[in-house]
C-alpha positions as CSV (number, residue, x, y, z in Angstrom):
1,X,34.5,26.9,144.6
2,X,32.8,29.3,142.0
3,X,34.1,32.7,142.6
4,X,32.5,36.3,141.6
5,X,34.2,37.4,139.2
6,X,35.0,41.3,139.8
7,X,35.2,44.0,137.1
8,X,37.3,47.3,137.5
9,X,34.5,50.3,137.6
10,X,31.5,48.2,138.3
11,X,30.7,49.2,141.7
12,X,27.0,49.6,143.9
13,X,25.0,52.2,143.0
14,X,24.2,53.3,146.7
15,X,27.9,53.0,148.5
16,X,30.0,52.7,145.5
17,X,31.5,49.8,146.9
18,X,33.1,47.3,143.9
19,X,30.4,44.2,142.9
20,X,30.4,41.8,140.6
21,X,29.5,41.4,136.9
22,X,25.8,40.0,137.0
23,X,25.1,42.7,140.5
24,X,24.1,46.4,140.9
25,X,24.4,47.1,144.7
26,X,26.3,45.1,146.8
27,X,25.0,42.3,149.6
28,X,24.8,45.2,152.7
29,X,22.5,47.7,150.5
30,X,19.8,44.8,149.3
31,X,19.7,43.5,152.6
32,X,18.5,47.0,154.1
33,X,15.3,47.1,151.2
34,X,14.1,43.8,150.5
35,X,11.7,44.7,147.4
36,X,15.0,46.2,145.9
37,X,15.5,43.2,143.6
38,X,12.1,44.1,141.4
39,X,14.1,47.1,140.4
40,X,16.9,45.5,139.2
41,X,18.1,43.9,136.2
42,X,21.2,41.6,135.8
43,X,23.2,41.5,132.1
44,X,21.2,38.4,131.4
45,X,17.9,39.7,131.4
46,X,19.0,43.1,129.6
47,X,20.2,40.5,126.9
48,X,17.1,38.6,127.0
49,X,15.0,41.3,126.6
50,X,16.4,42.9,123.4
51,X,16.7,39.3,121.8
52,X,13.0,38.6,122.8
53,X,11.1,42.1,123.1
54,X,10.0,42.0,119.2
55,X,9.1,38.4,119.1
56,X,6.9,37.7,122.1
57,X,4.0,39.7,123.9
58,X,4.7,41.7,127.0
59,X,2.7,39.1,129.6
60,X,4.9,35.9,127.9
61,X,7.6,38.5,128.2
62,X,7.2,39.6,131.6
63,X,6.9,35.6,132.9
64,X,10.3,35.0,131.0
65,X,11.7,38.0,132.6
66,X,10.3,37.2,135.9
67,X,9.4,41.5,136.2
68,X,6.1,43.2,135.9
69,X,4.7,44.8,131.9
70,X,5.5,48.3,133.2
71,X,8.5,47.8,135.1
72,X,9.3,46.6,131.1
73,X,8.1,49.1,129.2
74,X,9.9,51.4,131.4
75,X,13.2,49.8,130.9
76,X,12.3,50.3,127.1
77,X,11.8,53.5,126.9
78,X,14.5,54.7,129.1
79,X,17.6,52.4,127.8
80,X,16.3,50.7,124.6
81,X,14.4,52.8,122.5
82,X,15.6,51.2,119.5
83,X,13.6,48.6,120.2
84,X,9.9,50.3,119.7
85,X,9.8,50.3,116.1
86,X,6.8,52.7,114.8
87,X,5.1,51.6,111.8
88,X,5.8,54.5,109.1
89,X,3.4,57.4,108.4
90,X,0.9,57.3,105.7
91,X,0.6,59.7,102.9
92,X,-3.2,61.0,102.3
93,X,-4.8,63.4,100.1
94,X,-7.4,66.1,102.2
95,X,-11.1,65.5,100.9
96,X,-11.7,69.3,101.2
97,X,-8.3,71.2,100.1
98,X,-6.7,67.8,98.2
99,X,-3.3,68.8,100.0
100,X,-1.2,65.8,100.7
101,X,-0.6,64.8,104.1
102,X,1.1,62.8,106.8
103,X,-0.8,60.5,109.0
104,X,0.3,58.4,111.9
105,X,-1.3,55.0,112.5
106,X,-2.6,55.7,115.8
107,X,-4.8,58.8,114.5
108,X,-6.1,56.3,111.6
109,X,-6.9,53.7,114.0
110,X,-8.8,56.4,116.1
111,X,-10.9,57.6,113.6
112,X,-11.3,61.1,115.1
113,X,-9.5,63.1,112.7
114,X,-10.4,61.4,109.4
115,X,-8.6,62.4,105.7
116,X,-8.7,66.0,106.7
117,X,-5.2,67.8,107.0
118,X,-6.2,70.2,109.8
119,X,-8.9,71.5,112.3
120,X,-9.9,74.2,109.6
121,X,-11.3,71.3,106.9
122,X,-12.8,69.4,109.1
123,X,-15.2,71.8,110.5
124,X,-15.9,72.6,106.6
125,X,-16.8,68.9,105.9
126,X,-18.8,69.0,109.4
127,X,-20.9,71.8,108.8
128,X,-21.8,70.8,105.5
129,X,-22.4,67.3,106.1
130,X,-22.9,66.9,109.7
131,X,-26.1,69.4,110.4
132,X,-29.5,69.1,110.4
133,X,-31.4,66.0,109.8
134,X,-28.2,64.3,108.8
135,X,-26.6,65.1,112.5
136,X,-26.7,61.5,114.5
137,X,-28.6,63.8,117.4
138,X,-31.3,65.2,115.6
139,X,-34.4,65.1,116.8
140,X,-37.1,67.2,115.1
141,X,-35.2,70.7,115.6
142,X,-36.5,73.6,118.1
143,X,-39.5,74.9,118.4
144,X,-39.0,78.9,120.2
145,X,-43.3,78.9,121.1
146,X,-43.9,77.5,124.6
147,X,-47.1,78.2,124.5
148,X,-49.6,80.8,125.8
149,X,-50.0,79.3,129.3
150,X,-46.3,78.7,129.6
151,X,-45.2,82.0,131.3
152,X,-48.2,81.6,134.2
153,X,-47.5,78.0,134.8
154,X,-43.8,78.6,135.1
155,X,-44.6,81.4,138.0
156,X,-46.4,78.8,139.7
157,X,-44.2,75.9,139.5
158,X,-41.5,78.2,140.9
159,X,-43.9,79.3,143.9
160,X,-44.8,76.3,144.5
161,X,-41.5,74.1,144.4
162,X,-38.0,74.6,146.3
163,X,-35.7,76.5,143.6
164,X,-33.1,73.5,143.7
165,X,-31.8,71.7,140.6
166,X,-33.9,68.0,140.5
167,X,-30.6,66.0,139.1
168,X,-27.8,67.5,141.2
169,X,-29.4,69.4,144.2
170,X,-27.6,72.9,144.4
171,X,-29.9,75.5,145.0
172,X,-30.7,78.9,142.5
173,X,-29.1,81.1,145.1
174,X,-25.9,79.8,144.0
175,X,-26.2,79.9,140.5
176,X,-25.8,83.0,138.7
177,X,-28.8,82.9,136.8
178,X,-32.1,80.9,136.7
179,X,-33.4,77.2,137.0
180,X,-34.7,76.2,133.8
181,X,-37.6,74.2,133.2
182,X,-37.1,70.9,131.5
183,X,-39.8,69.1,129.8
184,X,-39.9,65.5,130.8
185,X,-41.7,65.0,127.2
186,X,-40.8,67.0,124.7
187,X,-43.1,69.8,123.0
188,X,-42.6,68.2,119.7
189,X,-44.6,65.0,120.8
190,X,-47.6,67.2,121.1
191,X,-50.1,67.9,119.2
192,X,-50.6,70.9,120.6
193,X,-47.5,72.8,122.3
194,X,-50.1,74.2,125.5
195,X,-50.8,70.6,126.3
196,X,-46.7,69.6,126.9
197,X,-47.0,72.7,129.5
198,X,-48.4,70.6,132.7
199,X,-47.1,70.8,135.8
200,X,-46.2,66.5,136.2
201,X,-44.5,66.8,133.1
202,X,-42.0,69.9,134.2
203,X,-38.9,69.7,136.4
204,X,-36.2,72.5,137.6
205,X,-32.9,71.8,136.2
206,X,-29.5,73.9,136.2
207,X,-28.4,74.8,133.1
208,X,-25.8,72.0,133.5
209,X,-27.7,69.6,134.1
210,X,-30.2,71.2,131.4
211,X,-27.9,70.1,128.9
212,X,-27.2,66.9,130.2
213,X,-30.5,65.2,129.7
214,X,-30.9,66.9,126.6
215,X,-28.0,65.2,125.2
216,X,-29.0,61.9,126.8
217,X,-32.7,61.3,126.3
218,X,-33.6,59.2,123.6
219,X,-37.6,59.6,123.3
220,X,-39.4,58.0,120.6
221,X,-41.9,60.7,119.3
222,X,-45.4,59.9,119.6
223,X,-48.2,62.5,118.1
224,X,-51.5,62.5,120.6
């Protein structure tokens, strides 16, 4: 008959009562929560996770285990740390300053921050490099004439039409300023700026939403 072998100080860790080796809580406490078993972890499976948690991804892992990923990366972190072993930092030269510089290589992998050493050198690099025609979003620049029938068709169009923002509905009164009116097709595409001023070619936007479209239109300019 195989008995449980019983250790002095290894007791449940609800009623304090004395278990065995391989067990956490004794039989009375499991029985009361049934899913208490995805919680716990026996010697053997604390031993077979350092042994394995270097070797083998976390799904193989987690089948081996018989647990979920995050129930394992939890046990990681919280009693094995040793065992996440972060690739050393990189040492890089800034391309504005030249001061040397750690980098970690989850910011390398990113991309975002680049071989700059702070916030400060990047915004040099952007401004120089990063305005104008050579910005990704630029699109002809801005033109500040409207036109000289702009301000009497923008009286009308705002007689004439509810004051409510077209892409998301809330109304002027609770804005704190005026709807703007967004060209459906730009000025720029126009030969002559009065022509772009038409009333099936203007919509009432917030300034939110304003900026929105902006950002998102991609319009291939065409000169009538």
């Amino acid at each position: 008959m195989n008995r449980k072998h019983y250790r002095k100080g290894k007791v449940c860790r609800n009623c304090r009562k004395p278990v065995s080796d391989e067990a956490t809580m004794c039989k009375e406490c499991t029985n009361r929560d049934p899913n208490i078993w995805k919680h716990v972890w026996t010697q053997k499976q604390r031993q077979l996770l350092i042994d394995n948690y270097p070797k083998m991804q976390a799904r193989e892992l987690a089948i081996l285990l018989g647990k979920n990923v995050k129930s394992i990366d939890y046990q990681v972190r919280k009693h094995y740390p040793f065992l996440k072993k972060h690739k050393p930092s990189i040492i890089l030269d800034c391309a504005i300053c030249g001061k040397s510089f750690k980098r970690y290589h989850s910011l390398l992998s990113s991309g975002k921050w680049g071989n700059f050493c702070s916030r400060k050198c990047r915004g040099l690099f952007l401004s120089e490099n990063n305005v104008g025609e050579k910005n990704p979003r630029w699109r002809g620049g801005y033109y500040p004439y409207f036109g000289r029938n702009w301000h009497g068709i923008r009286r009308e169009i705002r007689k004439e039409r509810p004051l409510v923002c077209k892409r998301c509905g809330v109304p002027e009164i609770r804005l704190n300023e005026e709807l703007h009116l967004h060209h459906i097709r730009p000025r720029r595409s126009f030969l002559l700026v009065e022509d772009s001023n038409v009333k099936d070619n203007l919509i009432l936007l917030c300034n939110r939403c304003h900026k929105i479209v902006e950002n998102s239109e991609q319009i291939t300019i065409r000169i009538m």
